[in-house]
C-alpha positions as CSV (number, residue, x, y, z in Angstrom):
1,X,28.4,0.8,-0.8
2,X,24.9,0.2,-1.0
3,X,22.9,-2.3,-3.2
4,X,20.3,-1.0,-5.8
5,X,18.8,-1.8,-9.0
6,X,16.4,-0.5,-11.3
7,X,12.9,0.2,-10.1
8,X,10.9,-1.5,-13.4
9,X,13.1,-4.2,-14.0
10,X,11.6,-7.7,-14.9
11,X,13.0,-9.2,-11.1
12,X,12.3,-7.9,-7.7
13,X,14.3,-4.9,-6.3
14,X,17.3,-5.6,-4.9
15,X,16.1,-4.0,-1.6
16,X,16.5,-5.4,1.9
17,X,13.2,-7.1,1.7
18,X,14.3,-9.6,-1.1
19,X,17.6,-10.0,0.9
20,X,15.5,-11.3,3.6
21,X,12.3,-12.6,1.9
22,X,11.1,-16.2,2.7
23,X,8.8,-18.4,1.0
24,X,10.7,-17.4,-2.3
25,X,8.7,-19.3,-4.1
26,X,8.7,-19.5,-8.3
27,X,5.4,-19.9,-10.4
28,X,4.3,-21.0,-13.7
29,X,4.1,-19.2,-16.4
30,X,0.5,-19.6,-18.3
31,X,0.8,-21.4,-21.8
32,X,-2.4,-22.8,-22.5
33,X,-6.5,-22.2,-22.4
34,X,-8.2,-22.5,-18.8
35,X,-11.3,-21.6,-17.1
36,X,-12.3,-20.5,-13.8
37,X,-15.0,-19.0,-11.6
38,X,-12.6,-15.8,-11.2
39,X,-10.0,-14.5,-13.0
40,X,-8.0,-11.9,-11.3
41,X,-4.9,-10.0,-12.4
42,X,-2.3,-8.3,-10.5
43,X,-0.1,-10.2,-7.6
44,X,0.1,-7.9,-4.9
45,X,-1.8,-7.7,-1.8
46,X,-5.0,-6.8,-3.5
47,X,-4.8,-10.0,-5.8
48,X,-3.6,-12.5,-3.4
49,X,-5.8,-12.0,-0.9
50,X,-8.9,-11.5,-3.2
51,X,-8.5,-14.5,-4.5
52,X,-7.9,-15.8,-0.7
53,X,-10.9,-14.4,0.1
54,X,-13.0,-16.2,-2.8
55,X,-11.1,-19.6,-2.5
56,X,-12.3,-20.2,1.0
57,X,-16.0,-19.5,-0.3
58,X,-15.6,-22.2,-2.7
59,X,-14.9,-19.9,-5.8
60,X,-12.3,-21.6,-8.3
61,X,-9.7,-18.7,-9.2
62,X,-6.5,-18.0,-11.5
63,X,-4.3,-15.2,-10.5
64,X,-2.1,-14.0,-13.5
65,X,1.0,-12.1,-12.4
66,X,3.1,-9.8,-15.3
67,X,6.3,-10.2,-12.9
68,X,6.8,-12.2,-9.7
69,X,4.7,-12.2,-6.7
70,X,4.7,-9.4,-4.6
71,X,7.1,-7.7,-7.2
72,X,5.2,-4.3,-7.2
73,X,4.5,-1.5,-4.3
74,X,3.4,-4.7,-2.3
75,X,6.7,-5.8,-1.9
76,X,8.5,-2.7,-1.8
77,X,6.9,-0.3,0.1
78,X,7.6,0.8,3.8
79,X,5.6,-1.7,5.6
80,X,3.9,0.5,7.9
81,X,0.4,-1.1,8.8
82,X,-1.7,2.5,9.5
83,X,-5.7,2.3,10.7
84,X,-7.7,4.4,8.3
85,X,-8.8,4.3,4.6
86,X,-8.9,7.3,2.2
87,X,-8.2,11.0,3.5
88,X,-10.5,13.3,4.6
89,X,-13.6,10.6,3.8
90,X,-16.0,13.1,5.8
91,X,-15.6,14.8,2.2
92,X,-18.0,12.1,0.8
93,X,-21.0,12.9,3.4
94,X,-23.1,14.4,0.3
95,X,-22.6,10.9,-2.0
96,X,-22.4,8.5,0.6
97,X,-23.9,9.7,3.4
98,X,-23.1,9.6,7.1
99,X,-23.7,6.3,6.9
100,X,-21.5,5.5,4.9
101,X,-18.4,7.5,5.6
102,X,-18.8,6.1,9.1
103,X,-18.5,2.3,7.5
104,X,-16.0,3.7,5.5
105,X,-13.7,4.6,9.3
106,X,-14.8,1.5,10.3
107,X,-13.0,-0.2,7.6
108,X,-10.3,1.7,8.4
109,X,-9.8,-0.3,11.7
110,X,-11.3,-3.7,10.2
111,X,-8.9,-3.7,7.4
112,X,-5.5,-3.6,10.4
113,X,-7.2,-6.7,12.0
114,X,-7.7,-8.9,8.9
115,X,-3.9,-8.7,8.6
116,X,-2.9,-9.6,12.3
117,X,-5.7,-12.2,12.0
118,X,-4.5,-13.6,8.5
119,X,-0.9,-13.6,10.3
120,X,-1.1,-15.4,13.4
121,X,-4.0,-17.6,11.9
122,X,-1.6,-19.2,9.2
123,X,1.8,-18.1,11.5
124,X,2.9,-16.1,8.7
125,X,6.6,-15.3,9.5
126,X,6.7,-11.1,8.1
127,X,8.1,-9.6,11.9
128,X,4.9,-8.0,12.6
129,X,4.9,-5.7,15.0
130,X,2.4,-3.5,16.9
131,X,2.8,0.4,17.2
132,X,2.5,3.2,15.4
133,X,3.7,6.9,15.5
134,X,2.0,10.2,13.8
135,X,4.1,13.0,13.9
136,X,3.9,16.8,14.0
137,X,6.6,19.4,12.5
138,X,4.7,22.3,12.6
139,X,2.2,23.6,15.1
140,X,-0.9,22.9,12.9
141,X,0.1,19.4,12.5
142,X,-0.4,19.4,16.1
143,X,-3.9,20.9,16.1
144,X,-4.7,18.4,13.7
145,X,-2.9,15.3,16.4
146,X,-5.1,16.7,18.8
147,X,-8.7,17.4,17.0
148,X,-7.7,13.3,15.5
149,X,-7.7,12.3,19.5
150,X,-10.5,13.8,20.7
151,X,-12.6,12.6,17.5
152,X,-11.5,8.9,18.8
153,X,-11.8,9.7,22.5
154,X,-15.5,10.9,21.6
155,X,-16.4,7.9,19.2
156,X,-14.9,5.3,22.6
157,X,-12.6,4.1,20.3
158,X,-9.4,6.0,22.1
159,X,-8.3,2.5,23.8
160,X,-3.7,2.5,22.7
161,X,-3.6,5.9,21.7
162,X,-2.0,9.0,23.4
163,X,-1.0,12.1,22.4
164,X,2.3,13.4,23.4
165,X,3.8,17.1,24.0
166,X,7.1,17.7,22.2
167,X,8.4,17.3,26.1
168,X,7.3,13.7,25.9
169,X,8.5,12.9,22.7
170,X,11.8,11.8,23.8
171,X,9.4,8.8,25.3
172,X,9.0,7.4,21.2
173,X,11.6,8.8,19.4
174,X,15.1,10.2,19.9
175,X,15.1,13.5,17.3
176,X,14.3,17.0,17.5
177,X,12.2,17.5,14.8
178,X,8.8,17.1,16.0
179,X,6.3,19.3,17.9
180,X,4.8,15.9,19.0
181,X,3.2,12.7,18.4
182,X,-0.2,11.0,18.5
183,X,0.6,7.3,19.5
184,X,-1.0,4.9,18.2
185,X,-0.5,0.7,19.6
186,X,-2.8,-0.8,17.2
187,X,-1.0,0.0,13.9
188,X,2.3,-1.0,13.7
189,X,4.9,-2.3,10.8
190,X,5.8,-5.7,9.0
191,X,8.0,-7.1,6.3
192,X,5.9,-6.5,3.2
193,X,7.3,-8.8,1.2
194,X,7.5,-12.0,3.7
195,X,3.6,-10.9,4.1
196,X,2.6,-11.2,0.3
197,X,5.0,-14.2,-0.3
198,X,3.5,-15.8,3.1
199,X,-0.5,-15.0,1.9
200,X,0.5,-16.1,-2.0
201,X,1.5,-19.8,0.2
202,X,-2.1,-20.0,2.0
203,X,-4.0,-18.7,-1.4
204,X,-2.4,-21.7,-3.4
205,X,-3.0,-24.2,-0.2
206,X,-6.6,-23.2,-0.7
207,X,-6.5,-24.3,-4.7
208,X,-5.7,-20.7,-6.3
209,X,-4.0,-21.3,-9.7
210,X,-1.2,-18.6,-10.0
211,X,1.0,-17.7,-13.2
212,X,3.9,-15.7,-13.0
213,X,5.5,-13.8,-16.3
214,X,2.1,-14.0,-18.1
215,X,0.5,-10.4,-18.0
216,X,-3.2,-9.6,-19.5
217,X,-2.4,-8.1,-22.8
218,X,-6.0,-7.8,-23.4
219,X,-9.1,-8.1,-22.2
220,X,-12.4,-9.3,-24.0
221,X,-15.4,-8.3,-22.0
222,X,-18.7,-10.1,-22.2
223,X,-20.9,-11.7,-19.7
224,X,-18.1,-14.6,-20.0
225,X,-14.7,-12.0,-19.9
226,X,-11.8,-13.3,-21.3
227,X,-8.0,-12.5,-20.7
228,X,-5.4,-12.9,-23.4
229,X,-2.1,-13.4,-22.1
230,X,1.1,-13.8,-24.5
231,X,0.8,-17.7,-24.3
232,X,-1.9,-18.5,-22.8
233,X,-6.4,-17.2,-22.4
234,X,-8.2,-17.5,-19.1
235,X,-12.4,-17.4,-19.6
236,X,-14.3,-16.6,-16.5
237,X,-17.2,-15.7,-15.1
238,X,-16.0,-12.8,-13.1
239,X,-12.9,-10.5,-13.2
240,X,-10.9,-8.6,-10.7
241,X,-8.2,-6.0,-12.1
242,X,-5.8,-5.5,-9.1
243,X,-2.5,-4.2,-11.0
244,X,-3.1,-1.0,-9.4
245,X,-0.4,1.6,-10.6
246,X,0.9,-0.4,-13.5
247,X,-2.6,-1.5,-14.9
248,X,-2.1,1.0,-17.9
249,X,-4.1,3.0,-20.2
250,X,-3.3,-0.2,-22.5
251,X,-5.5,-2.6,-20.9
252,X,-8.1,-0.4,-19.8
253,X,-8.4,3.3,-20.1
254,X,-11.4,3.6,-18.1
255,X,-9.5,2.9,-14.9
256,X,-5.7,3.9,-16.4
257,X,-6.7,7.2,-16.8
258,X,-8.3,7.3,-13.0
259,X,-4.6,6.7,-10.8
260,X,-1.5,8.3,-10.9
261,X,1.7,6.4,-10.6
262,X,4.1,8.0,-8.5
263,X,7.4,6.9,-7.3
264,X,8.3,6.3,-3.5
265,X,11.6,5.4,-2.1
266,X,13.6,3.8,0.5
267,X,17.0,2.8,2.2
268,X,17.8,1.1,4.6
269,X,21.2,1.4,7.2
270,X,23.8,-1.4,7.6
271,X,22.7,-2.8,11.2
272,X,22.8,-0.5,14.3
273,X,24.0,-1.3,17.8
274,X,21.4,-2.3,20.6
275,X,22.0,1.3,22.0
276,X,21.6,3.3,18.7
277,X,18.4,1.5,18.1
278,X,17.4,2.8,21.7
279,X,18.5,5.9,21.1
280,X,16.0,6.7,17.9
281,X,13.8,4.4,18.4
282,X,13.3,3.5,22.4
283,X,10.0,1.0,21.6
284,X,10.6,-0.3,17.7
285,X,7.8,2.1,16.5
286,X,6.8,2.9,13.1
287,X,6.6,6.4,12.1
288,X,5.5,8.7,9.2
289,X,4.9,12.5,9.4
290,X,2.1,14.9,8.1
291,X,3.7,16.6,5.5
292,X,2.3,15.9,1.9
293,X,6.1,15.1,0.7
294,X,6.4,12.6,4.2
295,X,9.3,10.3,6.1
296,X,8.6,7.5,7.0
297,X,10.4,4.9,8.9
298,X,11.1,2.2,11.6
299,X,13.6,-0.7,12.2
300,X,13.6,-3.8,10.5
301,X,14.0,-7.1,12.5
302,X,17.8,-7.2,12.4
303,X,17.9,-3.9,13.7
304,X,18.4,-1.6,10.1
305,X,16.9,1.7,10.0
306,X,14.2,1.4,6.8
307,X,13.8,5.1,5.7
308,X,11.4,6.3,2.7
309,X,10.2,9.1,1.5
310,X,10.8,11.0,-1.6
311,X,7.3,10.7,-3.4
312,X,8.0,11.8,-7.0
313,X,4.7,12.4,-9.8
314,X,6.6,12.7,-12.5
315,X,7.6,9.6,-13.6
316,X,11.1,9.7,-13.3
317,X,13.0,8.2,-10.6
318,X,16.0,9.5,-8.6
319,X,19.4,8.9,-10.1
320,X,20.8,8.4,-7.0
321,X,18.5,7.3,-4.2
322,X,20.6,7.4,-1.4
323,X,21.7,10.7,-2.3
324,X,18.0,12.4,-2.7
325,X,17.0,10.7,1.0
326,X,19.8,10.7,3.0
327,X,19.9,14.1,3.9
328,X,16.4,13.6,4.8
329,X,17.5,10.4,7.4
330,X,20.2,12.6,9.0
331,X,17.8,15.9,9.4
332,X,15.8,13.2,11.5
333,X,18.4,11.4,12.8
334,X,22.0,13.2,13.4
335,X,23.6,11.1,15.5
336,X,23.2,8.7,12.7
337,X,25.6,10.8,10.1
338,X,27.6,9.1,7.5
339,X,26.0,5.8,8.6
340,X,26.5,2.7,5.8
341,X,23.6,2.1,3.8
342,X,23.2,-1.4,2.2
343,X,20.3,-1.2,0.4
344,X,18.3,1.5,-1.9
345,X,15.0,0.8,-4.1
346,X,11.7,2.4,-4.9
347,X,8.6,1.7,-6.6
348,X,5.2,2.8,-7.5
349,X,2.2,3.7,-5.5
350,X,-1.2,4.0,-7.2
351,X,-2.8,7.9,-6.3
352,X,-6.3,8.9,-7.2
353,X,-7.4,12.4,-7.3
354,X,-9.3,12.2,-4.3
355,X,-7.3,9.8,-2.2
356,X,-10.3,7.4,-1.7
357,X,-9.7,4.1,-2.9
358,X,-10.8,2.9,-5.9
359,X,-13.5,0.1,-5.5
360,X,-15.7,-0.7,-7.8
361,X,-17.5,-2.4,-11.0
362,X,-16.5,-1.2,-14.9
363,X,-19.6,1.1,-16.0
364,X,-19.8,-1.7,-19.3
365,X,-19.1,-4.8,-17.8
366,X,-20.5,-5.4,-14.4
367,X,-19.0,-8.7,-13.8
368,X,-15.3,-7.2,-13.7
369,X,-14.5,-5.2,-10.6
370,X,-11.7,-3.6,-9.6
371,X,-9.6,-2.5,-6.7
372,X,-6.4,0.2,-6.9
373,X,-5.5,3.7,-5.9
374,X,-4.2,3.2,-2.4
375,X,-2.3,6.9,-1.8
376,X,0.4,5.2,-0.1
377,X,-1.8,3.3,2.5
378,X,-2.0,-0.1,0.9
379,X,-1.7,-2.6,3.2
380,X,-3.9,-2.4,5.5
381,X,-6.7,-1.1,2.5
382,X,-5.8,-3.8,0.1
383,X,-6.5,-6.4,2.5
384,X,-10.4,-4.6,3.1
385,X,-11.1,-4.0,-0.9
386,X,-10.3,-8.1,-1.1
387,X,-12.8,-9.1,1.2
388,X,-15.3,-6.1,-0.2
389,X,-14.7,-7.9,-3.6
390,X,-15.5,-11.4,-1.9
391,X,-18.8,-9.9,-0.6
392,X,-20.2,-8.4,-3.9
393,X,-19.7,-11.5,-5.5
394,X,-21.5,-13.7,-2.9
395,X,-24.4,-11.4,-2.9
396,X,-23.3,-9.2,-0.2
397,X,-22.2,-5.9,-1.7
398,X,-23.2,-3.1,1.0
399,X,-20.3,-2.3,1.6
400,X,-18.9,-2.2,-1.6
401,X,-21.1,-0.4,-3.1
402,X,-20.7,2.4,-1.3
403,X,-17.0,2.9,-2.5
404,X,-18.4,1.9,-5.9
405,X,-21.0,5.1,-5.5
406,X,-18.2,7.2,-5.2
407,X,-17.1,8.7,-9.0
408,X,-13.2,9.3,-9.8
409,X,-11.9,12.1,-11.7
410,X,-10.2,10.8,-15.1
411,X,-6.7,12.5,-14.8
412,X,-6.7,15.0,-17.5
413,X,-4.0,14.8,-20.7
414,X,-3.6,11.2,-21.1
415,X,-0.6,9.2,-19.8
416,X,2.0,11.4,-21.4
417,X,0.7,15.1,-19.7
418,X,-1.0,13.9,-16.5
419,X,2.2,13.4,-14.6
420,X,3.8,16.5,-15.2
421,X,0.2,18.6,-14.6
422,X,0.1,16.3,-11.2
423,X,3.0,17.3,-9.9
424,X,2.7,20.9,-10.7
425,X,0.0,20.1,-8.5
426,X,1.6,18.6,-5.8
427,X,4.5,21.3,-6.0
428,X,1.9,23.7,-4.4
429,X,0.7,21.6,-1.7
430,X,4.8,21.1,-0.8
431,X,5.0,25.3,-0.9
432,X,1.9,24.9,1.8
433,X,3.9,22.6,3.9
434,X,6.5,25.4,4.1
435,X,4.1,27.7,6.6
């Protein structure tokens, strides 16, 4: 029987990573009037390591949290730490330039090292481990595995990556669903949760001021912003929105109407044997495949298979989890038919129309920024918007601005009509995935 609860209940999932979180600590809720250099709101990854980022520049900063630490896509999602940032950003040559979209790749291998550097540095116990798996199920998958190598074998940045045959596949993973695989040894996977709780530890040994249950009802914006919570006001001098896919049309159109919040889902097995783990997966790999509708998956530190998938845009969640992705876990993975599952849970990931992050300054209040709209490849890209926000506000905003450069498509209809025209949207791209 396997343990679930609601997705958008007021406490964390009951999903395997609360079973096994550590540094469960509790906060205060906010119930009076306080200042501070930076305000931020939103306490995920984005929020806690913003404000890590400004504390250790000697920035005094209160986080407010609507929920509990980590109680969003940061502690729910599949913990796969992927290189890269955006899709496609070679897309953005005409606004950005060259230049810029080759910064932009950069990141995308900068942001994977200021998580195993934030992790060993303060020995934050979240299982990380190194290696990473794209896969191919059809044959143009594989043209794109291979065009990906040769565009990092010609850049001299192929060092841990190989691409292998479906006759070497066997090598990574024990299924027959792949055409082959571009390996990858400096991504890898974590425990998500153990990774926000751990950061949310060193950002309050640095001085950070954090409030739990005490969400920004409203915001008064000004060269001093404000933020009204139901008991208590911050005043700052600079604001960072980080709530991502549940900042709302409520608290600020501008950048509600600009991500999507769409629903992702996991389970995870009871515990396999040494030899099944070796069976699927011979070197404790993470993996994901190319597909727009995606599985993704890799064993968890007590040796539980953690499989996701399922992205949903239309705001409703499955009514049975395990019975919308198991199917998918034994198409994978036969030999693992009618296996237990103890835990089922999902959340929601923020998607922009473009499936660039979303980085950048309000258009009528400069001094509050904002970071969300990760498409599913937060962790690593949370950890790079925190220390782009960290820049701009010590004077250093090169790199920030050019994501700020880049405009975002308000999703048309409002927040009742853009869900359903989104995933019309996304039901063609699934057809597509079918040839």
């Amino acid at each position: 029987m396997s343990v679930s609860s609601p997705v958008h209940s007021d406490q964390y999932p009951a999903s395997y990573y609360f079973s096994t979180a550590k540094e469960l600590h509790e906060h205060p809720q906010l119930q009076e009037q306080i200042s501070a250099d930076v305000c931020i709101v939103g306490g995920g990854f984005s929020g806690i390591n913003t404000a890590i980022e400004l504390a250790q520049k000697g920035f005094s900063v209160v986080l407010l949290e609507a929920k509990r630490i980590g109680w969003g896509a940061s502690g729910r999602n599949g913990g796969e730490l992927i290189r890269g940032i955006g899709h496609n950003v070679a897309q953005f040559k005409n606004i950005i330039g060259s230049e810029g979209v080759e910064a932009i790749n950069q990141m995308g291998y900068e942001a994977v090292n200021i998580v195993r550097q934030r992790v060993a540095e303060h020995n934050i116990d979240c299982n990380l481990q190194m290696g990473y798996c794209d896969l191919a199920i059809k044959t143009r998958h594989m043209a794109e595995l291979q065009e990906d190598y040769d565009d990092l074998l010609s850049q001299g940045r192929g060092e841990g990556f190989t691409l292998l045959q479906k006759q070497d596949i066997k090598q990574v993973i024990g299924s027959d669903c792949y055409e082959g695989a571009l390996v990858d040894m400096n991504s890898g996977h974590l425990h998500p949760l153990n990774l926000a709780l751990g950061e949310a530890k060193v950002a309050k040994a640095l001085g950070v001021k954090m409030f739990e249950y005490s969400a920004a009802e409203k915001i008064i914006k000004g060269d001093k912003p404000q933020v009204i919570t139901a008991k208590g006001q911050v005043n700052c001098q600079y604001l960072v929105l980080a709530g991502n896919a549940y900042i709302g049309h409520k608290l600020d159109s501008y950048l509600g109407g600009k991500v999507l919040p769409a629903g992702s889902y996991l389970l995870a097995t009871e515990p396999l044997t040494d030899e099944q783990c070796k069976e699927i997966i011979p070197q404790n790999m993470a993996f994901a495949d190319l597909r727009i509708d995606l599985d993704y998956f890799h064993l968890s530190e007590d040796n539980r298979l953690l499989f996701g998938g399922l992205c949903t845009y239309s705001g409703k969640d499955p009514k049975d989890i395990e019975a919308a992705l198991r199917p998918n876990l034994e198409k994978v993975f036969p030999q693992l038919k009618g296996v237990r599952i103890d835990f089922e849970w999902g959340g929601m990931i923020g998607i922009g129309a473009n499936r660039l992050p979303q980085i950048g300054r309000l258009p009528d209040c400069p001094n509050i920024l904002y970071a969300q709209a990760y498409a599913g490849h937060g962790v690593n890209a949370t950890h790079m918007a925190a220390k782009l926000i960290a820049e701009a506000l010590t004077a250093q905003a090169e790199r920030f601005d050019i994501f700020d450069k880049v405009q975002h498509m308000t999703f048309p209809g409002g927040p009742v009509f853009r869900s359903p025209m989104l995933a019309a949207g996304m039901l063609y791209h699934r057809m597509k995935d079918l040839f």
